[in-house]
N, C-alpha and C positions, 0 to 999 in steps of 0.2 A: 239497079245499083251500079254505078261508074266503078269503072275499074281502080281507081283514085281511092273513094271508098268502101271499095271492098277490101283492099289492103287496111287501110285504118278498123273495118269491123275484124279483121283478122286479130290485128295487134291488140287491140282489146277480147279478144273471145283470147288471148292468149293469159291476162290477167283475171277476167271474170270469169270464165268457164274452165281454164286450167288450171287456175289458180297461181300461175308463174309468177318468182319476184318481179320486181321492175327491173334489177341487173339484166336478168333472163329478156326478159322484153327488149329492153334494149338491144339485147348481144341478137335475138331475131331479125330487128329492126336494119341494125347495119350491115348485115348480112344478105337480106333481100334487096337493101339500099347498093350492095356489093354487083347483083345482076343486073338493077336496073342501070347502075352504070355504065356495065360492060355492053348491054344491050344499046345504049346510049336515049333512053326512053325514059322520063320520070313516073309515065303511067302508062305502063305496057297495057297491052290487049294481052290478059290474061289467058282468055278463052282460045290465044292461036298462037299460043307456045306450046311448041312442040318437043319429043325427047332428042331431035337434033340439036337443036339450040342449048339445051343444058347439058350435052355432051360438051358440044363445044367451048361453052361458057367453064366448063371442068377443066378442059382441056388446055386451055388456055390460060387459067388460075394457075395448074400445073406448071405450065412451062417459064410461065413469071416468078417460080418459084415458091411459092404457098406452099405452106406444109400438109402433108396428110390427113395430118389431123382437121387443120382450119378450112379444110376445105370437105371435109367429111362431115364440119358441122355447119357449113354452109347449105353444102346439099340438102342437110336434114332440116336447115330450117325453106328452104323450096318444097320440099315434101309436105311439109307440113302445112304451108300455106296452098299449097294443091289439093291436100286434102279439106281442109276447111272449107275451099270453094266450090270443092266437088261435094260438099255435105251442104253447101247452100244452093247447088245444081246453078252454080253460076261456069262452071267448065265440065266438060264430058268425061274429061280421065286427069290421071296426073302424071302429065309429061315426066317427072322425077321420082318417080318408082322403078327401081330396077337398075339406076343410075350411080355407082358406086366410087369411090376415090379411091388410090392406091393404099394399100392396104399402111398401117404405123406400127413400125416395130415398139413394140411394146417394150417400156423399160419397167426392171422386175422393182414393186417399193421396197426400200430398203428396210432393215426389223433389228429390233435387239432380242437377244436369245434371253432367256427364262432368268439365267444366273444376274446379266444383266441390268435386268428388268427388276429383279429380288435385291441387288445394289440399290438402283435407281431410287426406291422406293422406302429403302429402309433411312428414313428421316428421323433422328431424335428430337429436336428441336421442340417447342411445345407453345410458344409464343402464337398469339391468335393466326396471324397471316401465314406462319409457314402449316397451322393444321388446317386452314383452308386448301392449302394448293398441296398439301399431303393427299388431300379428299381428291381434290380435283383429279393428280395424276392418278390412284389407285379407281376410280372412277370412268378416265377415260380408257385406263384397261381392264378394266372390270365388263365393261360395256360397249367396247365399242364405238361409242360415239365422235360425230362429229363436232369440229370447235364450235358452230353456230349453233349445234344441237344443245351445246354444255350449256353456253350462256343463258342460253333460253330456259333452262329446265328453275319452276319456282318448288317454294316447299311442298306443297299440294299433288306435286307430278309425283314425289316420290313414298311409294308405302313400304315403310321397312318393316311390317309384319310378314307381308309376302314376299318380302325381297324383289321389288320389283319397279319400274319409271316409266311413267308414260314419257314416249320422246315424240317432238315436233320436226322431221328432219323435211327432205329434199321436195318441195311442190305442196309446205303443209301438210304433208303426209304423216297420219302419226302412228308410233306403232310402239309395244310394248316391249322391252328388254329385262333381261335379269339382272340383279346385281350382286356379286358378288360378298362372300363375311367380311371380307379386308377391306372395302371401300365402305360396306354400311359402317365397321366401327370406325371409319377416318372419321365418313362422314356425322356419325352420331359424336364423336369429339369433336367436329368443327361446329355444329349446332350448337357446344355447350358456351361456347365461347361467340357466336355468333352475332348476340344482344351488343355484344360490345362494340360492334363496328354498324350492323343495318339500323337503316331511319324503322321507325316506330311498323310504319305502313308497306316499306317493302315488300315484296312478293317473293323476288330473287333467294334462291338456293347462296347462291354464288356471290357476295357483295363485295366494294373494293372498302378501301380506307375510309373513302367519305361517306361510305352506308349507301349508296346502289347499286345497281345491277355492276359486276364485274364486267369490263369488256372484253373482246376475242385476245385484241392487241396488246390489255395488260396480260390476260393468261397467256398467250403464246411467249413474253416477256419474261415471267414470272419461272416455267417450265423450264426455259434456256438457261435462266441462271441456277435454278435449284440443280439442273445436271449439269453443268459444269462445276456446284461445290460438292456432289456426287461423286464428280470423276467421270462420269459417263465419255463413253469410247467417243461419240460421236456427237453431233449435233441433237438434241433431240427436241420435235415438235407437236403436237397434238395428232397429225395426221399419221407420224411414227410409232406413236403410240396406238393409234386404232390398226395399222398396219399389221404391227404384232400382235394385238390380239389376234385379228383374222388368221393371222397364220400360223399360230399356234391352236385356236379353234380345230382349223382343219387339221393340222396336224394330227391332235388326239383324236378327233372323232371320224374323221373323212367324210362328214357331212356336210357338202356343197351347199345344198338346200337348204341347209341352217343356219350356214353361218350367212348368207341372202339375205334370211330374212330378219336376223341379229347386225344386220349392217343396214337394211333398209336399202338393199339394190332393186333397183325396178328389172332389171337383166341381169338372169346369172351369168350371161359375157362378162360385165363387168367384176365378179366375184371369180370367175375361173383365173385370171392372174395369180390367186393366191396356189392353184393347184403346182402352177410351178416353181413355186418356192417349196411346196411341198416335196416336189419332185426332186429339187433339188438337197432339201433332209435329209431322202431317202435313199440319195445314190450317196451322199458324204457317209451319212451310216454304213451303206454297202462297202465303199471302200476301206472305212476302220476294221470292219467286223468280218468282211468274207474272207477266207480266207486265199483261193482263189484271184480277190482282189488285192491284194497286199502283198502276192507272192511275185518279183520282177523277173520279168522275162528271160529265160534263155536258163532258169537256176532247176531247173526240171533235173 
């Protein structure tokens, strides 16, 4: 196999065998596109890249200014293609194991607190489309979920005997969440009213005015303005919503591992971000409640 095309069996084992969207694929694609640049080679000798070279290739990303981040997921997709080659014993090791980028200060997601959220949500309204997207918000904090996961979910996913929805999230991956009484009854009032808006044959949970599938772009649309006639403090968007669940999750329970696998994280790295919001709860409490804390210095 040519070096040429062992990259293209990669890009593809990255759709067939991983299941990755096309975005994903692509976002690999220009990313290795990104070394063989630097390299100045459109079809390196895989097999005689060494971990000098993709130090330097880091290093040098680095100092052109790439962030952290974009260059931490550069690396990962070099890894990843070492590893596939090294699984087809087309290279002997992979030069980008062990090779890491500067570390990305984490910024904490932003949440809205309980009270809130208990604003947000308390809608009168009763017209078909505002008890769709009543359902929808009480839903994505009921659950969790992401925007592509919401869209996606048809009537079938969801059994409200057992309170519960299959979800489609990150690499196809699907896994089962709870749902909450307050979102099934949104949800069971937005059903009743449903017929009025989906075509005959629909699938969708979620449909817009003209009877198909809702899109992300009208829910994310739809959300913004319902909290601004809310009053809501802040911007609020679907990802803010899943934010605060997680971290009121954690909050009450202190289980990491659940709320992982209530979010559908492949790394509970990715879910400890929420440990420091907790932490940060837990010291705001400390300071209303200790006494200790409250008492200013020198008044001994």
């Amino acid at each position: 196999m040519s070096d040429d095309t062992a990259l293209s069996a990669f890009l593809n084992h990255l759709g067939q065998e991983r299941r990755l969207s096309p975005r994903t694929q692509d976002a690999y694609a220009r990313d290795i596109a990104d070394f063989c640049d630097w390299l100045g080679e459109d079809t390196p000798d895989w097999a005689g890249i060494g971990p000098h070279q993709i130090r330097s290739y880091a290093a040098a990303r680095h100092r052109s200014g790439l962030s952290p981040k974009s260059l931490q997921r550069r690396l990962a997709a070099l890894r990843s293609l070492f590893r596939y080659l090294l699984r087809e014993q087309l290279v002997q090791n992979n030069p980008a194991d062990g090779i890491r980028a500067p570390k990305v200060q984490r910024k904490l997601p932003a949440t809205l607190d309980a009270d809130q959220l208990s604003h947000l949500l308390d809608i009168r309204d009763d017209d078909p489309l505002t008890l769709r997207d009543r359902a929808i918000l009480e839903l994505f904090y009921s659950s969790g979920l992401r925007l592509s996961e919401l869209v996606s979910i048809n009537l079938i996913d969801l059994d409200p005997r057992e309170a519960v929805l299959d979800v489609t999230g990150k690499g196809r991956k699907t896994r089962r969440v709870p749902v909450g009484r307050l979102a099934l009854a949104a949800i069971a009032d937005w059903n009743k009213v449903r017929g009025q808006l989906a075509g005959a044959e629909e699938p969708a949970l979620f449909v817009s005015q003209r009877g198909g599938r809702l899109s992300a772009r009208s829910v994310q649309q739809r959300i913004a303005r319902l909290a601004l006639q809310q009053g809501a403090p802040r911007h609020v968007h679907p990802h803010l919503l899943r934010h605060s669940f997680a971290s009121h999750m954690l909050e009450s329970s202190g289980d990491l591992r659940a709320v992982q696998e209530l979010l559908g994280h492949a790394d509970i790295s990715t879910t400890q971000i929420y440990t420091h919001l907790d932490f940060q709860h837990l010291a705001k409490v400390y300071d209303q409640a200790h006494p200790r804390a409250r008492k200013k210095p020198g008044k001994d």
